[in-house]
C-alpha positions in Angstrom: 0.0 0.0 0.0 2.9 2.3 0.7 4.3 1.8 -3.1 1.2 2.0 -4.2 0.3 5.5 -2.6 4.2 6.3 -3.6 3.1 6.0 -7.3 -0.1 7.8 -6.8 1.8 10.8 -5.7 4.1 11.0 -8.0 1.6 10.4 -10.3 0.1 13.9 -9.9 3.1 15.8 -8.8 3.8 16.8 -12.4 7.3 15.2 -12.1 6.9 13.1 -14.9 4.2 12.3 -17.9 0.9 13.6 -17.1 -1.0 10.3 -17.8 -4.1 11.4 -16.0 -4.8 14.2 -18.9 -3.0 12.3 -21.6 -5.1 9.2 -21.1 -8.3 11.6 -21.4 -6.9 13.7 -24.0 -6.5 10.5 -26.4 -9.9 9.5 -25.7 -11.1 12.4 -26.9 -9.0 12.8 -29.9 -10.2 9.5 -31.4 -13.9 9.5 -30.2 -14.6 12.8 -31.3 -12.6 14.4 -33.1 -10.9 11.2 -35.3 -14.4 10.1 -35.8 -15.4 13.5 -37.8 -12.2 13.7 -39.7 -12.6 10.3 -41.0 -16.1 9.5 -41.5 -16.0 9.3 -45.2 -15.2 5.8 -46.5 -15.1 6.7 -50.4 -13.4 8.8 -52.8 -15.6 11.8 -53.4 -14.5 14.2 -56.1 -11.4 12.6 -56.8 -9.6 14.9 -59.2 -9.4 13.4 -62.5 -7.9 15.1 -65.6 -8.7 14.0 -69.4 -6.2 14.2 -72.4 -9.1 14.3 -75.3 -7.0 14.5 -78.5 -10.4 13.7 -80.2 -12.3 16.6 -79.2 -15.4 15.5 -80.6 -19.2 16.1 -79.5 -19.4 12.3 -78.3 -15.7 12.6 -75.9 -17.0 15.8 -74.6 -20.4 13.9 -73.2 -18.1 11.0 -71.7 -16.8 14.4 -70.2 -19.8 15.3 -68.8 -20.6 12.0 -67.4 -17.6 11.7 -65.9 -17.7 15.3 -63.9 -21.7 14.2 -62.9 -19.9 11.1 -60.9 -20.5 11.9 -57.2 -17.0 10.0 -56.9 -14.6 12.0 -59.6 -14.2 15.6 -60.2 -12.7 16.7 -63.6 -9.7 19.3 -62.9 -8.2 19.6 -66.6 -9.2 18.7 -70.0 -6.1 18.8 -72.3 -6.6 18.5 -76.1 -3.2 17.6 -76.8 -0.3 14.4 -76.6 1.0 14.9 -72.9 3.1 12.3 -70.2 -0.2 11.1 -68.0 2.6 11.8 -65.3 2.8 15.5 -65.4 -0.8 15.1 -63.8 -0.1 13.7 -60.9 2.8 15.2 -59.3 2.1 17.2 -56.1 -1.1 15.0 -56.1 -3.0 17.0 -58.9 -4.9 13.8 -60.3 -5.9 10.8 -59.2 -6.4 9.2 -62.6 -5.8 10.6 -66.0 -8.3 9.2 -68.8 -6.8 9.3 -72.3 -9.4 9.5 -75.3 -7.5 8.7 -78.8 -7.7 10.6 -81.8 -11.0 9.0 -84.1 -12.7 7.7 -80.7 -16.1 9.2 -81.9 -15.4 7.8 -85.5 -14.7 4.8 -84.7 -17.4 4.4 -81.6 -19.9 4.8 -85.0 -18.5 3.1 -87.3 -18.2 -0.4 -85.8 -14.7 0.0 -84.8 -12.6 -0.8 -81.6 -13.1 1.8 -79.2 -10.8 2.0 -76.4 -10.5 4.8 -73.6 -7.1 4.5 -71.8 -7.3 5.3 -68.2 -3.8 5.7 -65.8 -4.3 5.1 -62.2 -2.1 6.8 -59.4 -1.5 3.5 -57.0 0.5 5.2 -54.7 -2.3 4.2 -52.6 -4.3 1.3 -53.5 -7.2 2.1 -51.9 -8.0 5.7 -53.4 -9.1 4.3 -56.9 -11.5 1.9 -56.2 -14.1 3.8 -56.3 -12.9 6.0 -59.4 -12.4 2.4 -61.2 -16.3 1.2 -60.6 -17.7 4.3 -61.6 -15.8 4.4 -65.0 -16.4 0.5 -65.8 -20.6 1.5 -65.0 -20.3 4.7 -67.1 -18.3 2.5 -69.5 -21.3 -0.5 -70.1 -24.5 2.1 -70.0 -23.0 3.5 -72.8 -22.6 0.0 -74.4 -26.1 -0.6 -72.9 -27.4 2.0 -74.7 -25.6 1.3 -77.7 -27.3 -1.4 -78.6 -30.7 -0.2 -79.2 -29.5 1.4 -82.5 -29.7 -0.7 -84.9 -28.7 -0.6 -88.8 -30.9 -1.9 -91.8 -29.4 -5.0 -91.6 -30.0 -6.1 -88.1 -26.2 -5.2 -87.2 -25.2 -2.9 -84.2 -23.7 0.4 -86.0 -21.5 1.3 -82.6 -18.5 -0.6 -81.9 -18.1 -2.0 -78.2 -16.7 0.7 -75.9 -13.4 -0.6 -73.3 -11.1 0.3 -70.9 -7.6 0.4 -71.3 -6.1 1.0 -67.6 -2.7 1.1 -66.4 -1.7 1.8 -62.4 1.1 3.7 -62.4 4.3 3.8 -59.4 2.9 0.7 -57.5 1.8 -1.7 -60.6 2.7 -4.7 -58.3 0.5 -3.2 -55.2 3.7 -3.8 -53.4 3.7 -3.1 -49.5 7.3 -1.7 -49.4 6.5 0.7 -51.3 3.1 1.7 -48.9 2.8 0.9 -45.9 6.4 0.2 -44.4 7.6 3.3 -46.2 4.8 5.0 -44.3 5.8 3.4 -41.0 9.8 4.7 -41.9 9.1 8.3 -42.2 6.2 8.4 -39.1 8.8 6.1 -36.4 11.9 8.2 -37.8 10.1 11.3 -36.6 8.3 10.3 -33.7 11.7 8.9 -32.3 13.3 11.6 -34.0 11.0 13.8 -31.6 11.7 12.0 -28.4 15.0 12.6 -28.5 14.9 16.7 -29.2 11.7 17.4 -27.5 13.2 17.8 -24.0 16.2 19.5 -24.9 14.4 22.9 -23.5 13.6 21.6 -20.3 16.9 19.8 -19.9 19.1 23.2 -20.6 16.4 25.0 -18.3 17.0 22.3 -15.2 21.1 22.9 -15.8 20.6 26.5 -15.9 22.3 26.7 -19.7 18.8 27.9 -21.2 19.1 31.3 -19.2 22.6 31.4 -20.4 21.7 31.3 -24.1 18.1 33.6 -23.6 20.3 36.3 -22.3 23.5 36.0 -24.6 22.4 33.7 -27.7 20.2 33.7 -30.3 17.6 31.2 -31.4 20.0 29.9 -33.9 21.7 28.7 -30.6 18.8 26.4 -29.9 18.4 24.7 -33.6 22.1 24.4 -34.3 21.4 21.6 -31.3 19.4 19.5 -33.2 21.7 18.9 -36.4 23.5 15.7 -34.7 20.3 14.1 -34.3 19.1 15.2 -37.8 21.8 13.5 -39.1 21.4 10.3 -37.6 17.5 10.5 -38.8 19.2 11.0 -42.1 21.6 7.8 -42.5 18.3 5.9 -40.9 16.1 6.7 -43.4 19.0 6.4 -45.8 19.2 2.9 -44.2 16.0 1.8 -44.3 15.5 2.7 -48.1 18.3 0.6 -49.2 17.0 -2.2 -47.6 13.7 -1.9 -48.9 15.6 -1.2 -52.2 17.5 -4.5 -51.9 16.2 -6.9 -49.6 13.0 -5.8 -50.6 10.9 -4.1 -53.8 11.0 -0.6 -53.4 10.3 1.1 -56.4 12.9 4.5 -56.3 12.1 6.3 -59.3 13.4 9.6 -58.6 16.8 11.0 -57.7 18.3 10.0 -53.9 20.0 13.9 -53.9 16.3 15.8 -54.2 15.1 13.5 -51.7 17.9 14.3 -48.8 18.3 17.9 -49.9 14.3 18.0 -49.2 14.9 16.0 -46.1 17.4 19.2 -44.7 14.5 21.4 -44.3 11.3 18.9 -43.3 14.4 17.8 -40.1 15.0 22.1 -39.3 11.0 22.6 -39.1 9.9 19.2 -37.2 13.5 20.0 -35.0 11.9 23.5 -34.6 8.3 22.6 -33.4 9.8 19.6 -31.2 11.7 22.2 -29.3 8.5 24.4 -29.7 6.2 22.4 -27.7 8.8 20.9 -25.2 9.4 24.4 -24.3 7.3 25.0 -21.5 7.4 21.4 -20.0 8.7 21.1 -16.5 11.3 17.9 -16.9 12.1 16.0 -20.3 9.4 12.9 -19.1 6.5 15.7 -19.4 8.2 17.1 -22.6 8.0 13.7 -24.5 3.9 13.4 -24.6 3.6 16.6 -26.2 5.4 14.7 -29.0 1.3 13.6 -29.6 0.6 17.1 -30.9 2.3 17.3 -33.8 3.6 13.8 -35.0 0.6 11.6 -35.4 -1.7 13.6 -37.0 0.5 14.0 -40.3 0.5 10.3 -40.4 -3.3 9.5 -39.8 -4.1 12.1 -42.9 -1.2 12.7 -44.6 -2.5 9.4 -47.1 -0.4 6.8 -46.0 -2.5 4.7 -43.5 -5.7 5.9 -45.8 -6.2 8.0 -49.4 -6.5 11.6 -49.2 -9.6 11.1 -51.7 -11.7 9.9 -49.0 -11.3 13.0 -46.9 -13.0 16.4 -47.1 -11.1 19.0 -48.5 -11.3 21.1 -45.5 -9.0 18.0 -43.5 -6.6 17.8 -46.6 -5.8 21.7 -45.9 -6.2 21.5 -42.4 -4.0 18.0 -42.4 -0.9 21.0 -43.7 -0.4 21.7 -40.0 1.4 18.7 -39.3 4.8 18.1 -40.7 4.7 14.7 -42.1 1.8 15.6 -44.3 4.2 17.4 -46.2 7.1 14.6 -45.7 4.4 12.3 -47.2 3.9 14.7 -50.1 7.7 14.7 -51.1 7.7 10.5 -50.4 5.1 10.1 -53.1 6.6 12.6 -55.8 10.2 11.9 -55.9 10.0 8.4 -54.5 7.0 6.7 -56.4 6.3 9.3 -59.3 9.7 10.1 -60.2 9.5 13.9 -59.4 12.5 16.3 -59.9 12.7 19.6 -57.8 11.0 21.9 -60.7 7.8 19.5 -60.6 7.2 20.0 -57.1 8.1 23.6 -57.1 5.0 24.9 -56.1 4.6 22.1 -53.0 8.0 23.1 -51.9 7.7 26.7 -52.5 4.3 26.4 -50.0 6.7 24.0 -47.7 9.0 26.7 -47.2 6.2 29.4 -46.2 5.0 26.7 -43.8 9.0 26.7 -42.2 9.1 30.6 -42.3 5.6 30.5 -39.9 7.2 27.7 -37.6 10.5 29.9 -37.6 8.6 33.0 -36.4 6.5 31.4 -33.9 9.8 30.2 -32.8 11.6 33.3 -32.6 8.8 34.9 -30.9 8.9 32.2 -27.9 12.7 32.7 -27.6 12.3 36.4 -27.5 9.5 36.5 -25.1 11.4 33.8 -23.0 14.5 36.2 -22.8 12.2 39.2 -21.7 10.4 37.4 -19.0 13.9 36.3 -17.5 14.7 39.5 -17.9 11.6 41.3 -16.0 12.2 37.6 -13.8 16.0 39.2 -12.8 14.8 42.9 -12.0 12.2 41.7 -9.8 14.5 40.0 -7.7 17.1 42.5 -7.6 
């Protein structure tokens, strides 16, 4: 009984991880608020861009059919010869449908009529949906097709088909999913653990007064460069293993993908030592790691598509910093991406690290003038 009212005390003394809130506080999260995020189960408007190098009257009604799907939501309609890939950097489409030259000719004139259709399988699950509603829109046009009928009894349309190709994952290979999801979302989280109570730790030896007073918050993030760089031979280290002892597809160049990986380590380095700040002791530092990690992984499409959430959570989802990690992993890793085809992702990217940087500043800054106003009062 004496251990037991030991641990109780220490329990609530605020000495260590306050379990009685965070137990409450992650109840919460995933009754409530998890439940509201992710109550859609579908892709709805998945963005879908057409190459129509026909241009006809009948490609322009598949057109229309395709934007009335309550699951796909045309973005782009391009009438010339283009890479399907262009489309779905920085997540722009989640299929591209490809209507040859002569489709309407040959759709009445008894020819074969194909529609190509490229699939973004970065993520299995986000064109399921997109897949059944092309295949129904696909055979009510055949449907209807066959109540015309020519004075000789024969069908004057040809038979309408699908042509699809999944591009980046073709194999629907879990190395390059799931475990690389679980590399990038452990790498931080431990990543996190291990900078998050730097604050608290320099305030308990009395070195964080010495650099408010005579440093600058460069001071603070020059600290967390040795432990960026051993998150960077990690991940470095888990990618050639999923590269050779696995099948990871790598289709873009290893150089973008570190020189990427500098800045997403300065801003999740930044906010770690943002949200430890105020903890008491390192132990109460490293729950706070719950703020900022998770939530980039639950909806930053790795452990579900981004198509099945409402656009309001994908924007919202741009708080965390693995979202964005996420982003990068799918364009240079899986599509190929060089630095100029995610320019406008990396261009937002770095506004997002100039916010965290002045949010840091200012906590520095009004650190140093409360220990200042602290050191008049006592003298």
């Amino acid at each position: 009984m004496n251990s037991l009212k030991d641990e109780i005390k220490f329990l609530f003394s605020g000495q260590g991880m306050p379990y009685e809130k965070v137990c409450l506080m992650v109840a919460m999260v995933i009754t409530v608020f998890l439940s509201v995020i992710l109550n859609g189960n579908f892709s709805k408007d998945a963005k879908v861009a057409i190459i129509d190098l026909d241009n006809s009257a009948y490609t322009r009604e598949l057109v229309n059919r395709i934007e009335a799907s309550e699951y796909m939501k045309v973005t782009a309609v391009i009438n010339t010869a283009m890479d399907p890939k262009m489309f779905f950097y920085q997540d722009r489409a989640a299929a591209v449908v490809y209507f040859p030259q002569g489709l309407e000719k040959d759709r009445y004139t008894g020819g074969a009529t194909n529609i190509g259709v490229f699939y973004d399988n970065t993520n299995t699950a986000q064109t399921s949906n997109i897949k059944e509603s092309l295949n129904e829109i696909v055979g009510l046009d055949n449907a209807a097709a066959q109540g015309d009928i020519g004075s000789t009894g024969d069908s004057i349309h040809g038979q309408l088909s699908l042509a699809s190709r999944n591009l980046f994952n073709p194999q629907d290979s879990k190395d390059n999913g799931e475990t690389l999801g679980f590399l990038f979302f452990f790498g931080s989280m431990f990543f996190t653990f291990a900078t998050i109570g730097m604050i608290p730790r320099l305030r308990l030896s009395h070195q964080l007064e010495v650099i408010l007073m005579d440093g600058t918050p460069w001071d603070l993030i020059v600290r967390i460069l040795p432990y960026g760089a051993c998150l960077l031979v990690s991940w470095v280290l888990g990618l050639a293993i999923l590269r050779v002892w696995g099948d990871l597809s790598f289709s873009g160049s290893l150089l973008t993908f570190l020189f990427i990986q500098l800045f997403y380590i300065m801003v999740t380095g930044a906010l770690s030592l943002f949200f430890g700040w105020t903890a008491a002791n390192p132990g109460i530092a490293s729950s706070r790691m719950i703020l900022f990690i998770p939530g980039g992984f639950i909806l930053g499409g790795m452990t579900g598509p981004t198509t099945f959430l409402a656009p309001w959570v994908v924007s919202v989802s741009h708080i965390f910093p693995l979202t964005w990690e996420f982003h990068f992993q799918r364009d240079i890793i899986a599509r190929g991406a060089g630095l100029g085809d995610i320019a406008q992702t990396f261009g937002a990217f770095l506004v997002y690290m100039g916010i965290v940087a002045i949010l840091f500043c200012l906590r520095f800054y009004v650190s140093r003038r409360d220990l200042i106003k602290a050191r008049q009062a006592v003298n």
